[in-house]
N, C-alpha and C positions, 0 to 999 in steps of 0.2 A: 478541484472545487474552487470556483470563485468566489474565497472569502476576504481576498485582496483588499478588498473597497471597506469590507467590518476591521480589520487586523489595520489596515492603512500600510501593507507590504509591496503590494504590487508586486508579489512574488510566490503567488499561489498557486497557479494557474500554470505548469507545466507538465507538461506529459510525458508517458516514459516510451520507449522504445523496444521493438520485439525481443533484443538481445537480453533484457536484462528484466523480460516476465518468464523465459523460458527454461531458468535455472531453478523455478519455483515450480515447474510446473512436475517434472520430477516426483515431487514428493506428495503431490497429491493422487489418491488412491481413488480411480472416478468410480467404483462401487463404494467408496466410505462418504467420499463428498462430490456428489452429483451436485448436488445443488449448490451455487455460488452468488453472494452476495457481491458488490462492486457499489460500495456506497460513494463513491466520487469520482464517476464516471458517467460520462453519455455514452451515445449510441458509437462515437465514434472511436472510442478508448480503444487502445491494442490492449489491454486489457480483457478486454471483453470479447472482442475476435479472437485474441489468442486460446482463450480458457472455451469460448465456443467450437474452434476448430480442434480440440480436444477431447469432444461429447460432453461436455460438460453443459449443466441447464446455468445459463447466467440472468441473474434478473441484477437490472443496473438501476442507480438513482442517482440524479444531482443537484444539486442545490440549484441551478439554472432552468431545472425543472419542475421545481420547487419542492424538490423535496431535500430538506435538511435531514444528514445525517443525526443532530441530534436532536431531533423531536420527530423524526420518522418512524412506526411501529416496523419492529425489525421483522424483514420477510423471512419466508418461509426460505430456509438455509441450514447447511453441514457445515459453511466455512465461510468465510467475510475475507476477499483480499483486494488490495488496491494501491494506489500510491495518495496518502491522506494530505489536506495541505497543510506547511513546513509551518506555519505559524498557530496551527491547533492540535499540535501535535500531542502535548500533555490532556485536554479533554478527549481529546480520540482515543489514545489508551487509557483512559480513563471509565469512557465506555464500553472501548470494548470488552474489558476486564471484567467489568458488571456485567453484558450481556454473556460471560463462560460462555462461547463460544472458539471453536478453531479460526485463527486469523492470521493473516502474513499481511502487515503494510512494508511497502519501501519508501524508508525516510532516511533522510541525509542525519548521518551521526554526527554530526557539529553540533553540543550542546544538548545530545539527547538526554546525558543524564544529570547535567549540571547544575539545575535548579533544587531546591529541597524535596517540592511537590512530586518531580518526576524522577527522582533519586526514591522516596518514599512508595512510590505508586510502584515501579520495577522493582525494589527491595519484596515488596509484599506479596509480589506475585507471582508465577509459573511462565517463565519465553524463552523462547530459543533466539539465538539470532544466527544470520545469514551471511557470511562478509566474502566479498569477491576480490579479485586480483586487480580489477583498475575500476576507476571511475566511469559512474553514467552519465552518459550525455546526452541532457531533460530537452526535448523544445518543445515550441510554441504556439505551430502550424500543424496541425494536420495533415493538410493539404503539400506542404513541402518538406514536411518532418526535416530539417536543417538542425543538423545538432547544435547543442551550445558549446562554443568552444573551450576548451580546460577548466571545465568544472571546478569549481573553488572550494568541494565537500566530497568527499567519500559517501555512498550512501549501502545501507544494510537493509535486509528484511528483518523486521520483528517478527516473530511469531509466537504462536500459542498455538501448542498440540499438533504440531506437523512434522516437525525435524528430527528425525531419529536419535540426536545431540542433542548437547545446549549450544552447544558453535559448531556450524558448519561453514566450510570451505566452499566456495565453488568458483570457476573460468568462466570469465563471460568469453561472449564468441560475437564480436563486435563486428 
C-alpha cells in the first residue's frame, strides 16, 4: 500500500515474495475460503497470482487505485490476506478485528506488540501466529524482484481463524 507519503516512511511500499505466501497457502481450505480479499495489493502482487493459481476467486484493491482499505466497503469474502503497510499496522488489525472476519497479514514483528494500543487490541482478541526459520526478503520491483539484502526484521503471519494452533512453525523454501 503506498501510505509512505501519509506516514512520511518511505517504507511502505514493498512486496513479498512467492516463497513466503506459499506456507499460508496450506492452511487455507478452498471449499471454506474460495473467496479472498487482498486489500493492498494490485493486479501485479504474488499475492494474488499465488492465491489465483490455487482456484481461489481473488478480488484485489489498492489504495493507488483508490481504494483505501479503510473506508472501502468490505467485499464479498471468506478470508482477507495480504502483506499490510508496516506503518498502519495497529489500525489494520484494528479493523480487521471489527470486520470478524478470517485473515492472515504478514508483518515484520519489530514492535508489533509494543505499544499500549496494540498490546490492548491483541490482548482482547482471538490470532494465531505464523513464525518461520529465516527472514523475508521484501523488494521493490516487480519487474526484477531483487531481494532486499539481510533484512533487518523477522516477519510473522498474524492470523485469525486459520491455523490449527496459536503458533505455528513453518520452513520457508527460499
Amino acid at each position: 500500500m503506498k501510505l509512505d507519503s501519509i506516514a512520511n516512511s518511505n517504507n511502505d511500499e514493498f512486496y513479498t515474495p512467492r516463497y513466503a505466501i506459499e506456507p499460508i497457502i496450506k492452511y487455507l481450505n478452498v471449499s471454506k475460503y474460495k473467496k479472498i480479499w487482498c486489500p493492498f495489493d494490485t493486479d501485479e502482487s504474488l499475492f494474488v497470482h499465488v492465491l489465483r493459481e490455487n482456484s481461489f476467486e481473488v478480488t484485489n484493491t489498492h489504495i493507488l487505485t483508490g481504494q483505501d482499505f479503510f473506508t472501502t466497503n468490505i467485499v464479498d469474502c471468506d478470508c482477507i490476506i495480504s502483506n499490510p503497510p508496516y506503518s498502519m499496522k495497529g489500525k489494520v488489525f484494528e479493523r480487521l478485528f471489527d470486520l470478524n472476519k478470517p485473515f492472515a497479514m504478514l508483518v515484520g514483528v519489530v514492535g508489533l506488540f509494543e505499544s499500549q494500543y496494540r498490546f490492548n487490541l491483541f490482548k482482547n482478541n482471538q490470532f494465531e501466529i505464523m513464525y518461520f526459520n529465516k527472514r523475508i526478503a521484501y523488494f521493490k520491483n516487480y519487474t526484477e524482484q531483487t531481494p532486499s539484502l539481510n533484512p533487518p526484521f523477522s516477519s510473522v503471519y498474524i492470523t485469525r481463524d486459520l491455523l490449527p494452533t496459536s503458533i505455528c512453525f513453518e520452513t520457508l523454501k527460499k
